[in-house]
Short mmCIF file of the C-alpha atoms (twelve columns), coordinates in Angstrom:
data_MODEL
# 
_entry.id   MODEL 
# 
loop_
_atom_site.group_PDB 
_atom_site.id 
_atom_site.type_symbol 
_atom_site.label_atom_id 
_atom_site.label_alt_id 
_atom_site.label_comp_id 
_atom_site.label_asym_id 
_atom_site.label_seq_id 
_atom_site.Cartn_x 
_atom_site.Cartn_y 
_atom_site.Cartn_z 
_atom_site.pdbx_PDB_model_num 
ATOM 1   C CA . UNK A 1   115.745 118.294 105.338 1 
ATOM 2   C CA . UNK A 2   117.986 115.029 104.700 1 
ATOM 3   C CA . UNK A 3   116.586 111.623 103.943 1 
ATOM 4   C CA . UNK A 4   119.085 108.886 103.925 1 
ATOM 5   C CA . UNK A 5   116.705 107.202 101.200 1 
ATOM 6   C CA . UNK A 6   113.387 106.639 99.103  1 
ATOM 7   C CA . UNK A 7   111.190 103.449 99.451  1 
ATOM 8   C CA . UNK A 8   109.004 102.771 97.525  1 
ATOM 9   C CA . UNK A 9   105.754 100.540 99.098  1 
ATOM 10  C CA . UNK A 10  102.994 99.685  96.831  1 
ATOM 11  C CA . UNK A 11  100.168 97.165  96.172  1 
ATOM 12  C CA . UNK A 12  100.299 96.549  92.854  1 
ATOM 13  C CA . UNK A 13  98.499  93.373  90.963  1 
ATOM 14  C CA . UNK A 14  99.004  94.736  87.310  1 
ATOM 15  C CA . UNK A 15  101.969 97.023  88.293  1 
ATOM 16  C CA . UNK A 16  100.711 100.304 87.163  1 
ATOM 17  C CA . UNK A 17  100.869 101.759 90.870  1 
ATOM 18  C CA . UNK A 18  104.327 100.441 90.859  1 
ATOM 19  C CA . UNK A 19  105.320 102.550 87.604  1 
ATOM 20  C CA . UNK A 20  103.795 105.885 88.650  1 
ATOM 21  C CA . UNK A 21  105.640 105.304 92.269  1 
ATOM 22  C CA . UNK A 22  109.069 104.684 90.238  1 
ATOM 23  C CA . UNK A 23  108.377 107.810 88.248  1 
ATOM 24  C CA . UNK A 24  108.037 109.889 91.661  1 
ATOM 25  C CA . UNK A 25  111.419 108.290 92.836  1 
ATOM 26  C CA . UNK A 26  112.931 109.397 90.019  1 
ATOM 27  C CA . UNK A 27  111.845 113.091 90.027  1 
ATOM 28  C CA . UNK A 28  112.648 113.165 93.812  1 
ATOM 29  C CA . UNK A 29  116.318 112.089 92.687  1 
ATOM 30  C CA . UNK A 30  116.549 109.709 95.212  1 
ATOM 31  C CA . UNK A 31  119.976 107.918 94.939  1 
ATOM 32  C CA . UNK A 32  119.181 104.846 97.410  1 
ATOM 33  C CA . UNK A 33  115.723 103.704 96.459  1 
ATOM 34  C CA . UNK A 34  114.265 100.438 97.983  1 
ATOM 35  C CA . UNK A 35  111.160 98.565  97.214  1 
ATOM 36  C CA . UNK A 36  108.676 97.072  99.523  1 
ATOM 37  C CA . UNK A 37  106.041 95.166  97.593  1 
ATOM 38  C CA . UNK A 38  103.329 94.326  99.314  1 
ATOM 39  C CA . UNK A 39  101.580 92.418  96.140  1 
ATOM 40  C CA . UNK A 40  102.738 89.081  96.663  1 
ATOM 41  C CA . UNK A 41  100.449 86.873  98.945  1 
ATOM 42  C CA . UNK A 42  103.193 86.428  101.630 1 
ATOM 43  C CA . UNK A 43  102.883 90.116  102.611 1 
ATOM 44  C CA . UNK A 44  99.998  89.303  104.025 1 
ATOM 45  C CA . UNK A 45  101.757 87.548  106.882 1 
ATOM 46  C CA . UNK A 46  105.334 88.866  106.642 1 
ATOM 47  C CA . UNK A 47  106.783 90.853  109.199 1 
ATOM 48  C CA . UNK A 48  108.489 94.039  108.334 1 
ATOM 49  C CA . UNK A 49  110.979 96.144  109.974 1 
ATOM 50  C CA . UNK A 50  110.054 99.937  111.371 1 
ATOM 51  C CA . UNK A 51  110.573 102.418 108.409 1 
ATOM 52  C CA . UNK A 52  113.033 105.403 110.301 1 
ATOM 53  C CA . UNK A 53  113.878 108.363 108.324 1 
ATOM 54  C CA . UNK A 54  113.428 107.424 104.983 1 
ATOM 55  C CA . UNK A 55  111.122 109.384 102.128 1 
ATOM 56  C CA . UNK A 56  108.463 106.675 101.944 1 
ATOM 57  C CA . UNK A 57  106.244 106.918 98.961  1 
ATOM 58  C CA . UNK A 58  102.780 104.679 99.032  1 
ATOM 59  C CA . UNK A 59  100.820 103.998 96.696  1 
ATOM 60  C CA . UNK A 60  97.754  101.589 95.940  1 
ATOM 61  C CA . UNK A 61  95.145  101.354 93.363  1 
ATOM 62  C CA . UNK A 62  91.339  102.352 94.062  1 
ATOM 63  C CA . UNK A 63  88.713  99.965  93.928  1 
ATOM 64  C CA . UNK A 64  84.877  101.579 94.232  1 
ATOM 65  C CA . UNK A 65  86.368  104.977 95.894  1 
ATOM 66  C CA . UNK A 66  88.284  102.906 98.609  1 
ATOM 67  C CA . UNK A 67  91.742  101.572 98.937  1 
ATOM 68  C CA . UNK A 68  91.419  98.132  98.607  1 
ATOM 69  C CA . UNK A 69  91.053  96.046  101.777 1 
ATOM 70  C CA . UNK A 70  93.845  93.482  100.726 1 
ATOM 71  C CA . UNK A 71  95.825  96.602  100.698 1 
ATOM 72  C CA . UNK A 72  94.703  97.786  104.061 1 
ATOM 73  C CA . UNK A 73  95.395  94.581  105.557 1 
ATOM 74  C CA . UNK A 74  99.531  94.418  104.421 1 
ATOM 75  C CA . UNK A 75  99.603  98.500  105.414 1 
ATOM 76  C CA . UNK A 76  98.475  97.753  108.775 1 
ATOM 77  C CA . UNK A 77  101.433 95.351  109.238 1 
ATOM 78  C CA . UNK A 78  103.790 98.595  108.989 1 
ATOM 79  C CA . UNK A 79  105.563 101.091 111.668 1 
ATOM 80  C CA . UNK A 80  106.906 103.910 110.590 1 
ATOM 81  C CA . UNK A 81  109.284 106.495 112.860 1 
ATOM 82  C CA . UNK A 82  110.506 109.837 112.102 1 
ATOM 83  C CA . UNK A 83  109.156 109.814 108.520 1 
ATOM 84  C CA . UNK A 84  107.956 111.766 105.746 1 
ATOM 85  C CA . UNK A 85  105.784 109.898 103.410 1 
ATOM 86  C CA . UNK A 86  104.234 110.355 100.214 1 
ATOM 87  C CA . UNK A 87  100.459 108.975 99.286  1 
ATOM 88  C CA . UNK A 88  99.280  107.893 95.810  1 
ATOM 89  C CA . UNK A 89  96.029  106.428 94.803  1 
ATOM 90  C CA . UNK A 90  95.860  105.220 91.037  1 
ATOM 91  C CA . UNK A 91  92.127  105.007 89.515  1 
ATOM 92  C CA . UNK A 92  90.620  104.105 86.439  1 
ATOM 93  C CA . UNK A 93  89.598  107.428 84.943  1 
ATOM 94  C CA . UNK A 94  86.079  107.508 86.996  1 
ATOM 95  C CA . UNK A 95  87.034  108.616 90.443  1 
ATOM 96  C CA . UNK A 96  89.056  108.357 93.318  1 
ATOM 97  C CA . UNK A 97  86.387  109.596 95.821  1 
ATOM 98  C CA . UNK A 98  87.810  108.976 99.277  1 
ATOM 99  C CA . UNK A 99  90.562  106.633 98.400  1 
ATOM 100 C CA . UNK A 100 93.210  109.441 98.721  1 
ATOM 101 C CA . UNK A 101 91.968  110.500 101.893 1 
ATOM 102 C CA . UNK A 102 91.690  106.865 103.388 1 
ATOM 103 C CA . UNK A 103 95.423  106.610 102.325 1 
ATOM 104 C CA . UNK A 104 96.481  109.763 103.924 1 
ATOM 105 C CA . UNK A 105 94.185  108.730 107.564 1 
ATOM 106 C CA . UNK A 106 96.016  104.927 107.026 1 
ATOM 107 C CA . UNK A 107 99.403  106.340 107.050 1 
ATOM 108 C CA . UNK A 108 99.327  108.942 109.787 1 
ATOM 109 C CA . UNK A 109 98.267  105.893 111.744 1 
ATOM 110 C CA . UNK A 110 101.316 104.020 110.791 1 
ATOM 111 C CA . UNK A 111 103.435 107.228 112.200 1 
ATOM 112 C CA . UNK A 112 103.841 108.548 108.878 1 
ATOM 113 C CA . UNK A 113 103.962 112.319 108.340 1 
ATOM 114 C CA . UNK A 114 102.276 112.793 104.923 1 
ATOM 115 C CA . UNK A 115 103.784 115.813 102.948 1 
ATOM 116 C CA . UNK A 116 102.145 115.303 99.775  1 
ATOM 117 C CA . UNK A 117 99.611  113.343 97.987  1 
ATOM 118 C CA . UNK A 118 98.707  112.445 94.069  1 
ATOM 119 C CA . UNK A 119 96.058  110.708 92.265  1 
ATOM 120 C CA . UNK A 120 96.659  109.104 88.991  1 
ATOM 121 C CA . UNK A 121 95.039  107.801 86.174  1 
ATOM 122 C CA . UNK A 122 96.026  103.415 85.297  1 
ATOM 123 C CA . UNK A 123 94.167  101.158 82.820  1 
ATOM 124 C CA . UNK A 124 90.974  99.932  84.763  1 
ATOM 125 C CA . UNK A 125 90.655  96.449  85.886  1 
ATOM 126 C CA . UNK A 126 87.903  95.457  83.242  1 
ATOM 127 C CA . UNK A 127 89.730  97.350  80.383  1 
ATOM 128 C CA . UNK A 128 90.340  95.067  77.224  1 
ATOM 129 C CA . UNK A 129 90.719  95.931  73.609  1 
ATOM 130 C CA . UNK A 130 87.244  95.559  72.669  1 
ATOM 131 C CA . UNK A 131 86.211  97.965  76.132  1 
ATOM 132 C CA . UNK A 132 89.012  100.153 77.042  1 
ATOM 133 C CA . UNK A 133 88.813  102.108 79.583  1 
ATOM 134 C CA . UNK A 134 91.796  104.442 80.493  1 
ATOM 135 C CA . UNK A 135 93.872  101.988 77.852  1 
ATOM 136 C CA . UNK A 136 97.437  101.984 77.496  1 
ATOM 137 C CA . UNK A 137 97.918  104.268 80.898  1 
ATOM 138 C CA . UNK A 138 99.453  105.264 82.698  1 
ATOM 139 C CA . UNK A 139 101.390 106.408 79.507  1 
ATOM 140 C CA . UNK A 140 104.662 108.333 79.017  1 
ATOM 141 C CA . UNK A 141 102.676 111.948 79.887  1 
ATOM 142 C CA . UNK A 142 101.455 110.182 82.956  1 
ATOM 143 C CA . UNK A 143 105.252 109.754 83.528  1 
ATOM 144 C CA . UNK A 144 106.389 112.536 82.804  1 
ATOM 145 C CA . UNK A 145 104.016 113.984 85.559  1 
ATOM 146 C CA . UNK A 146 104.753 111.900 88.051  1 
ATOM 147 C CA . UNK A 147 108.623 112.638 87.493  1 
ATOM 148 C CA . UNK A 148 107.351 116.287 87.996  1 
ATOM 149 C CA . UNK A 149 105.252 116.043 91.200  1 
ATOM 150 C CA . UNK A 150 108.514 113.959 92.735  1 
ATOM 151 C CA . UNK A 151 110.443 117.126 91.497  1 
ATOM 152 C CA . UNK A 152 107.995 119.374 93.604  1 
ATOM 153 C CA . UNK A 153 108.440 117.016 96.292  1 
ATOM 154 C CA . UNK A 154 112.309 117.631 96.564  1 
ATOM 155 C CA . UNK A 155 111.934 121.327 96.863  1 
ATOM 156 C CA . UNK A 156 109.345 121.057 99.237  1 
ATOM 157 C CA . UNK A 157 112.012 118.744 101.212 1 
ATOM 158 C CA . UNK A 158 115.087 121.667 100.658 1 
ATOM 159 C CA . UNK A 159 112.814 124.103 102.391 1 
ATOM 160 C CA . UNK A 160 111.985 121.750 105.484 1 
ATOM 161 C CA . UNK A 161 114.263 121.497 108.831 1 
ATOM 162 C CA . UNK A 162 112.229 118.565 110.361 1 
ATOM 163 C CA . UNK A 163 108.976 116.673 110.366 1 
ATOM 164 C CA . UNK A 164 107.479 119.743 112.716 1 
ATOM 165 C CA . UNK A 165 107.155 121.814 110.330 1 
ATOM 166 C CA . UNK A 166 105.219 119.865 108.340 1 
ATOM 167 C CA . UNK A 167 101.788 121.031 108.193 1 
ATOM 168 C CA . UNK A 168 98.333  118.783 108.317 1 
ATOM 169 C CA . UNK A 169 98.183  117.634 104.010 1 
ATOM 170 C CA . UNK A 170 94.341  118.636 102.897 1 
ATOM 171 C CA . UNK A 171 93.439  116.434 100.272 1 
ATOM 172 C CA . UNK A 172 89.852  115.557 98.874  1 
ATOM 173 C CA . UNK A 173 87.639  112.981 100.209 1 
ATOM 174 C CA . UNK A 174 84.563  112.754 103.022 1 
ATOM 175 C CA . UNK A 175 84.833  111.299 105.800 1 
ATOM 176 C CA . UNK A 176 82.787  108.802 107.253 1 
ATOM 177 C CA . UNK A 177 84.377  107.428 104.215 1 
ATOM 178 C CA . UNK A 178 82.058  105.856 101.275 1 
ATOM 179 C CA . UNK A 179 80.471  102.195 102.500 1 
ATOM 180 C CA . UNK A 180 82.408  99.853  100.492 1 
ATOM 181 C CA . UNK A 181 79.881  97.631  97.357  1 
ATOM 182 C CA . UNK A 182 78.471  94.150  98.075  1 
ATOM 183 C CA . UNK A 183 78.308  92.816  94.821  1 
ATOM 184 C CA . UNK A 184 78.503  89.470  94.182  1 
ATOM 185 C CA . UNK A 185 82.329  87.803  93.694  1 
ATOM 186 C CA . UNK A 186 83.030  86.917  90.617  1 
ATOM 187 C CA . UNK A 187 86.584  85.934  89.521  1 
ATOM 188 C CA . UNK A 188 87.791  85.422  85.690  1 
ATOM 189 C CA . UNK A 189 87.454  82.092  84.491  1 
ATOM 190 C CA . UNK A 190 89.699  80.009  82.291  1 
ATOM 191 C CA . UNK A 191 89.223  79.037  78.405  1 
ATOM 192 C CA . UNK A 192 90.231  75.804  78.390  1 
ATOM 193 C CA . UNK A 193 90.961  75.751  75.134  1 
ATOM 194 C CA . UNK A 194 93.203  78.362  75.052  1 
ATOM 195 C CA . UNK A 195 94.962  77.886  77.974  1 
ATOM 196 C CA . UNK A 196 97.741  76.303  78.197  1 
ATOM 197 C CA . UNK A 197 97.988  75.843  82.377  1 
ATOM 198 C CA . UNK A 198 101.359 78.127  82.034  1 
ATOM 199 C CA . UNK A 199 100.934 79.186  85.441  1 
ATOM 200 C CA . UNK A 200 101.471 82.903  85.087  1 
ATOM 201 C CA . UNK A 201 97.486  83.575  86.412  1 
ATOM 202 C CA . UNK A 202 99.257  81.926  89.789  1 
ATOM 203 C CA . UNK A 203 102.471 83.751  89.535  1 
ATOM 204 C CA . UNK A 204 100.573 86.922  89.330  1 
ATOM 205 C CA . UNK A 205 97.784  86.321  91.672  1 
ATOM 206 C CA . UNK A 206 97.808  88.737  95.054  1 
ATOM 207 C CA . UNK A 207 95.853  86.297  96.733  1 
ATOM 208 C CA . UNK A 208 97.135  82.865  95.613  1 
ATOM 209 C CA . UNK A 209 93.751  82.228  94.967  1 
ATOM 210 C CA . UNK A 210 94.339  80.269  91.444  1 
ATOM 211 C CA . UNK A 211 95.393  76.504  91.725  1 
ATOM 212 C CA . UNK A 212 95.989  74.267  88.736  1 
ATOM 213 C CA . UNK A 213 95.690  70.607  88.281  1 
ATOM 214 C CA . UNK A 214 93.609  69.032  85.468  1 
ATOM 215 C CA . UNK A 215 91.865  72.483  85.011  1 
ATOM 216 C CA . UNK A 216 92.820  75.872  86.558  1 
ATOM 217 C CA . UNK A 217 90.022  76.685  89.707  1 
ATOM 218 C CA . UNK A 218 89.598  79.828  91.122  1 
ATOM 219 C CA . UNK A 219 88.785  80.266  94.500  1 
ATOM 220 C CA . UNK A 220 85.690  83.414  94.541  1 
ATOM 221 C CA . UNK A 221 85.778  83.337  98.080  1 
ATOM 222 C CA . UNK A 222 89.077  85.420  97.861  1 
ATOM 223 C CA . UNK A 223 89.219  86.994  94.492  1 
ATOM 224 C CA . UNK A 224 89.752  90.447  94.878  1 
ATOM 225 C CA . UNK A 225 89.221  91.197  91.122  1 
ATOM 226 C CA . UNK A 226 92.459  93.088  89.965  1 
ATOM 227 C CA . UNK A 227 92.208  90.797  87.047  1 
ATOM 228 C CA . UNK A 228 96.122  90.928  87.047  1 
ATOM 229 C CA . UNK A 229 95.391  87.052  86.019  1 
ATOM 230 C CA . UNK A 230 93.931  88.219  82.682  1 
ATOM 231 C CA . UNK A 231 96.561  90.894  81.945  1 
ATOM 232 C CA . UNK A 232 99.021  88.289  82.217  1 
ATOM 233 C CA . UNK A 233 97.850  85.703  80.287  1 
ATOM 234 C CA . UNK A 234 100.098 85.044  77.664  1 
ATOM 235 C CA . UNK A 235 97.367  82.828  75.407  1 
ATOM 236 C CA . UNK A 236 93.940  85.506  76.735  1 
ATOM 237 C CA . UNK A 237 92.678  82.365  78.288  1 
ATOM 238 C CA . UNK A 238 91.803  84.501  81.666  1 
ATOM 239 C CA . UNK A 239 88.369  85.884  80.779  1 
ATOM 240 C CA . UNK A 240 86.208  87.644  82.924  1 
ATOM 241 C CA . UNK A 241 82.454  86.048  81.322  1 
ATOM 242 C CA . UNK A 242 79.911  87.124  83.831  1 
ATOM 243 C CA . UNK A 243 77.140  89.579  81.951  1 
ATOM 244 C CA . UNK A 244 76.456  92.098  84.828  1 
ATOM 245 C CA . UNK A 245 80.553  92.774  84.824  1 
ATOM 246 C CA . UNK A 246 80.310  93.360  80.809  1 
ATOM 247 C CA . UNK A 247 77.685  95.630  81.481  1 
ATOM 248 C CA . UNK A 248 78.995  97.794  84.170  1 
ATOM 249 C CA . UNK A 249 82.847  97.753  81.761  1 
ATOM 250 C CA . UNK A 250 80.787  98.678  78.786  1 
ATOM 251 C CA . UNK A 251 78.707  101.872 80.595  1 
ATOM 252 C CA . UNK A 252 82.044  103.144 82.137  1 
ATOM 253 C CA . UNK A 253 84.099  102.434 78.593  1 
ATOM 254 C CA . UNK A 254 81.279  105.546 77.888  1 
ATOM 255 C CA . UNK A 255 80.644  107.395 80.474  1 
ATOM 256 C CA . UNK A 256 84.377  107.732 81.362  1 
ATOM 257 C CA . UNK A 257 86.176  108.123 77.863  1 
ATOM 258 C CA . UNK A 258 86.993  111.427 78.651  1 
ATOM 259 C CA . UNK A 259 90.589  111.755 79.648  1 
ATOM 260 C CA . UNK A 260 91.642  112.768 83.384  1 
ATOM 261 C CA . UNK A 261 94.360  114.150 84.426  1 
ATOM 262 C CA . UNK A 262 96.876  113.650 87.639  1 
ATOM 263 C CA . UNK A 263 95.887  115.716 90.892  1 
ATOM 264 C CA . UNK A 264 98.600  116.967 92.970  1 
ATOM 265 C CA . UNK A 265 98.346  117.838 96.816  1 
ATOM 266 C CA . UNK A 266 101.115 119.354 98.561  1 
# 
């Protein structure tokens, strides 16, 4: 089967998804690749042109077993026609639960064929160097296996003739899917003594829900809690203080230490 080229579409707020997506590309061997990041808050509103015959590869983080509804939101605003996708759900070493399968449901409703699927492992949200959780990844074994699955992928595209002959992609998950938490918003804050109102907490911010004037404010009401503020502060002056958040990073820093591996559906 022949696709005239790879594009890449990912939500992405620390840019992990974004790496594992790249690492795909390459082991597909894609010579054309495009990107279509839907991170920036202007996807939210931007209007995209239909996707026709290209090997699109998704991929979004997982927040509490779910794709993320800011990611939901900038999917919905695509069409897709005559083609073959890829979906890829990055976690924080607990679980994906029915992210993957959410992804999958999302794009067939887009008019995506899905012909494989793969969950990987990124540094959680609420990782830092005194909690890690899942630090440092994905790392260059993470990689390595996603340039592998994207090799799998190209053979499985040799052997196809068209999109019929695709089969229905299994991959885990329940469905109704999991209800989505209720807890309490509560964005990072900023050390004013440390910081240094740089502006790279509003350069990096999916929702453009940091402003800066004689103190940097952050709006809770749409604080979606990728923390990609923090991770990008060059001074650590992004802190995420609340107690109940601390508590919850500091069980799964435990509970979750053991290292996962990438799961591969095709």
């Amino acid at each position: 089967m022949k696709i005239a080229s790879t594009k890449l579409v990912y939500f992405s707020p620390t840019q992990t998804t974004r790496r594992i997506l790249e690492g795909i590309a390459q082991g597909v061997g894609a010579d054309n690749i495009e990107h279509l990041d839907l991170t920036p808050p202007e996807a939210r509103t931007r209007a995209f042109v239909e996707i026709d015959n290209q090997l699109t590869i998704i991929g979004v983080p997982v927040y509490g077993g779910r794709v993320p509804q800011e990611a939901i939101h900038r999917l919905q605003r695509l069409k897709a026609l005559r083609t073959p996708a890829v979906v890829v759900v990055l976690y924080g070493n607990r679980a994906y639960e029915d992210a993957l399968l959410e992804l999958r449901d999302l794009a067939i409703g887009l008019g995506f064929t899905p012909l494989a699927a793969g969950a990987f492992i990124g540094e959680h949200s609420y990782s830092n160097e005194t909690i890690p959780i899942a630090s440092g990844r994905p790392d260059q074994d993470d990689l390595r296996k996603a340039r592998e699955f994207g090799r799998k992928i190209e053979k499985k595209l040799e052997k196809l003739h068209g999109l019929h002959e695709v089969p229905p992609l299994t991959v885990p998950g329940k469905f109704p899917y999991k209800e989505r938490g209720t807890a309490r918003k509560l964005p990072p804050e900023s050390l004013q003594i440390l910081c240094t109102r740089c502006g790279s907490c509003v350069t990096v911010c999916p929702t453009a829900t940091i402003t800066i004037g004689d103190s940097v404010v952050t709006d809770a009401t749409f604080c979606i809690s990728c923390c990609a503020c923090v991770k990008n502060c060059p001074t650590k002056a992004r802190v995420v203080v609340d107690p109940g958040i601390q508590e919850r990073a500091e069980k799964m820093s435990k509970t979750c230490a053991e290292r996962k591996e990438p799961e591969f559906y095709l």
